[in-house]
N, C-alpha and C positions, 0 to 999 in steps of 0.2 A: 630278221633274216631267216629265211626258210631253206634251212641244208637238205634239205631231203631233195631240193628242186638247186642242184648245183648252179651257179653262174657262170655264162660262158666263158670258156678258157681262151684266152686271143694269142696268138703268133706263138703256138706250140706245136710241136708235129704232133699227127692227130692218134697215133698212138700214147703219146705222153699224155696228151692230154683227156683223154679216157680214162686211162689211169688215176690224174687226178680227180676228176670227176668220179669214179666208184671209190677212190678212199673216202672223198667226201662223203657220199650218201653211207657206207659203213659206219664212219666215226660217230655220223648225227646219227642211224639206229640205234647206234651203241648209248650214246648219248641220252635219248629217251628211256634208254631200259633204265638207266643209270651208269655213271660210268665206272669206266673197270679199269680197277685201282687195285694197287700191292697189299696185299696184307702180308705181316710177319709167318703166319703159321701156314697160309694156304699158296702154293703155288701155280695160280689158274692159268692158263694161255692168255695171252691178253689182248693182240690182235694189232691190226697196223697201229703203228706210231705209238705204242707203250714198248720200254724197254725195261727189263727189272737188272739194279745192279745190287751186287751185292748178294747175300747165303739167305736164304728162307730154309727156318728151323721147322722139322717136322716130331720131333720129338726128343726130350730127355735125356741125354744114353751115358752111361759109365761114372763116374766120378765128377762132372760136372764138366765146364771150361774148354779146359783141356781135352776133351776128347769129344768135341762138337766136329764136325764135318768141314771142310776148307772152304773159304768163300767160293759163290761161283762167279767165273768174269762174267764181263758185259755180255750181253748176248748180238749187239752190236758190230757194226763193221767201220775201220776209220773211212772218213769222208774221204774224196779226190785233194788231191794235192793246192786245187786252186783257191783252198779254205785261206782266208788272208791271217797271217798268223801274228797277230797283235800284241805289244807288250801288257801285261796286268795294268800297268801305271797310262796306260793311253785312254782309259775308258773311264769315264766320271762314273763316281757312285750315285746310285740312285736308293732311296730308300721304301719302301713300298707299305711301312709301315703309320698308320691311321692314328693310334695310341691304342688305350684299352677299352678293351666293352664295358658297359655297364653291369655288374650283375644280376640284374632285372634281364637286359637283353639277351647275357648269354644262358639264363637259366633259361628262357622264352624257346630260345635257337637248338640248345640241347635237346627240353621235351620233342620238339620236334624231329628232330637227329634222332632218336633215341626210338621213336616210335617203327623205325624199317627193322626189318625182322633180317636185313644179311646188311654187308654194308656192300659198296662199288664194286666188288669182283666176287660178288655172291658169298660170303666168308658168314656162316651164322653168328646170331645173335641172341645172346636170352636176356640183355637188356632191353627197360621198360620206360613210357616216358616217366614212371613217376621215379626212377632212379635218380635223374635229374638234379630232383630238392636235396639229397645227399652224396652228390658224385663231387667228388675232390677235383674242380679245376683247376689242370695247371698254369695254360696260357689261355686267355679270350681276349683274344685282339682285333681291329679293325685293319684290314688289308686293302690295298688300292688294287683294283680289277685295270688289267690292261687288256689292249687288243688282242683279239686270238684266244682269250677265255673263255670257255664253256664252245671254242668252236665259231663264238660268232667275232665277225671282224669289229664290230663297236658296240659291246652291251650294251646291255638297256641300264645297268647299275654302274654306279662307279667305286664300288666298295663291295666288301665281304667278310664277315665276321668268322673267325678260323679261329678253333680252341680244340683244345685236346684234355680229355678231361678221366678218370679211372671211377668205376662206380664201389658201392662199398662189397661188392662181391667178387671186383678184380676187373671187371671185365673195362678193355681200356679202348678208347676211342677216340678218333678224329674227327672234327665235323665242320665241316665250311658252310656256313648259314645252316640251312634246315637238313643237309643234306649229310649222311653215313658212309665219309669218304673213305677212312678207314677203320678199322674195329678186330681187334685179339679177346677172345672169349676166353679164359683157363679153361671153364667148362669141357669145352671142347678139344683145346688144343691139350690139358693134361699137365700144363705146366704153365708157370705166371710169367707174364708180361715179360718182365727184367731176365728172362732165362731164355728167351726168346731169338733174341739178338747176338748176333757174334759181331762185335763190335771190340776194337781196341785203340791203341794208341796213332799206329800207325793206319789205320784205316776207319776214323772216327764217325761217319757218316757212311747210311745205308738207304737205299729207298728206291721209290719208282718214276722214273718217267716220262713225261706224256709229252710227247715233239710231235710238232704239226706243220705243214704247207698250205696254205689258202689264199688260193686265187685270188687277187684282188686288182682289177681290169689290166694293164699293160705293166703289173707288178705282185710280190709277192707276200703276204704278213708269215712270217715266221716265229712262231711262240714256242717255248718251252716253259713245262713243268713238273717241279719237285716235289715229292710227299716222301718225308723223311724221319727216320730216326738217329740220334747221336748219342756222341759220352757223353755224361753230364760236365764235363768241364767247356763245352761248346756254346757260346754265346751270341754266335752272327752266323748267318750260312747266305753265300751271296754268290748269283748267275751270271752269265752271259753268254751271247750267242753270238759268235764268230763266220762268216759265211765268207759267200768270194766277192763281197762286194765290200767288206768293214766289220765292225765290233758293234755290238749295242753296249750300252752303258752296264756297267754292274749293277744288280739289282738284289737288294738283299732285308732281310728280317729278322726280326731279335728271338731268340732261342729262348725257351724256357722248359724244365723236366723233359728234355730229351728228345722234341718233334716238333713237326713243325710242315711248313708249305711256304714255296717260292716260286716267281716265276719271271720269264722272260719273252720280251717284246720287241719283235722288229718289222713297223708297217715300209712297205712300199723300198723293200730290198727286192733288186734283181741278181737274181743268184741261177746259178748253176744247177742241174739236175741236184736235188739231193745231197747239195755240197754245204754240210753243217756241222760245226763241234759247237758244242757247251762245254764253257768252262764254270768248274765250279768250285767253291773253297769254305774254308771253315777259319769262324776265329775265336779265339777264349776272353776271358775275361775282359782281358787287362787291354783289349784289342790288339793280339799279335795273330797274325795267320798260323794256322794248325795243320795244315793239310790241303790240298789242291789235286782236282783229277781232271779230266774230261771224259764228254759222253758223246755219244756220234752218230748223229743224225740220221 
């Protein structure tokens, strides 16, 4: 599917429907440059349908912890009222998880990750591919590709290899297949990784984003996506997407050293202008829920 050349929009007033058709050819430009994605230390614009929640650290200051800068809210606004407001326990879980990579493939997927000089929201990089043969992977997992991924309404793939790996010079990164979705340089930023984050008990999860609308002939696929950081005692982190028409199923991924990627899938919802929350949660070990927020369309 070719987003640069939108699909007609049918029985939308044809102001709305303009609308959708220029987000669409934005998100696929954007999408070509590479997409533009949260990093920890840089705070870029990110343009429709990226929301960033959560404090982005720009620097070091005082005695540590304690005197980091207050989270910043959502930058979002809550949906219309006619969002159907579902109980947690009404929506089957779904798992999105593949198992693990090989590490033959994820070493393959890294050099490759590894060889973009910024990562998805232009954040530099002085990782190299051959970092690679000695970068401390945390997670390399196989992930199941739903509709509304990368923008198009049915991949062409049905899977995706997502690991998060630190090279031996600190510099820490995200990579979903070949691609430098997110990336924290010390180099750059002045301060490692783990100082980075304001993250605590009551607020264990941080990250960015990416909610989308696409036309899909006399109905609508609505996806969301997660790129995230947690406490280390965070072991699941699981979506869904609520509209005015139902729930989709929770969808969720196994956590490992602190990040991670998830997403959600709803083809052939007829929904209301713009009328969307994500719900999203976190759970520990032992499988107890830790935390629950929503994000808003």
């Amino acid at each position: 599917m070719n987003l640069t050349t939108p699909p007609p929009v049918e029985d939308l007033d044809p102001d709305y429907a303009e609308r959708i058709r220029t987000e669409l050819v934005k998100n696929a430009r954007r999408s070509e440059r590479k997409r533009s994605m949260w990093v920890p230390v840089l705070a870029a614009a990110c343009g429709i349908g990226v929301i960033t929640t959560g404090v982005v650290l720009l620097a070091e200051s005082g005695n540590g912890p304690a005197d980091l800068p207050a989270a910043t809210p959502p930058t979002s606004s809550p949906s219309p009222a006619e969002v159907q407001k579902v109980p947690a326990g009404g929506s089957p879980r779904v798992s999105l998880d593949l198992g693990p990579a090989s590490a033959d493939d994820a070493r393959e997927a890294a050099r490759k990750c590894l060889a973009h000089r910024e990562g998805g929201n232009g954040a530099p990089s002085s990782a190299v591919p051959a970092d690679a043969e000695t970068a401390t992977v945390h997670q390399a997992r196989w992930l199941k590709l739903l509709p509304g991924e990368g923008g198009e309404l049915r991949p062409a793939k049905d899977r995706m290899l997502a690991q998060t790996l630190t090279t031996q010079k600190g510099v820490w990164a995200q990579c979903l297949d070949s691609e430098l979705y997110q990336v924290f340089d010390p180099a750059v930023a002045g301060i490692p990784f783990e100082k980075s984050m304001v993250l605590n008990a009551a607020e264990p999860i941080n990250g960015q984003w990416t909610i989308s609308e696409i036309p899909d002939g006399r109905s609508t696929l609505l996806f969301a996506a997660f790129s995230f950081v947690t406490m280390p005692d965070v072991a699941r982190v699981e979506v869904r997407i609520r509209w005015t028409g139902g729930a989709s199923p929770w969808y969720g991924v196994p956590v490992a050293a602190g990040g991670g990627y998830v997403a959600a899938s709803q083809p052939g919802a007829v929904n209301k202008r713009r009328a969307m929350e994500i719900d999203f949660r976190t759970f520990d070990k032992a499988g107890r829920q830790t935390f629950s927020g929503i994000e808003y369309g």
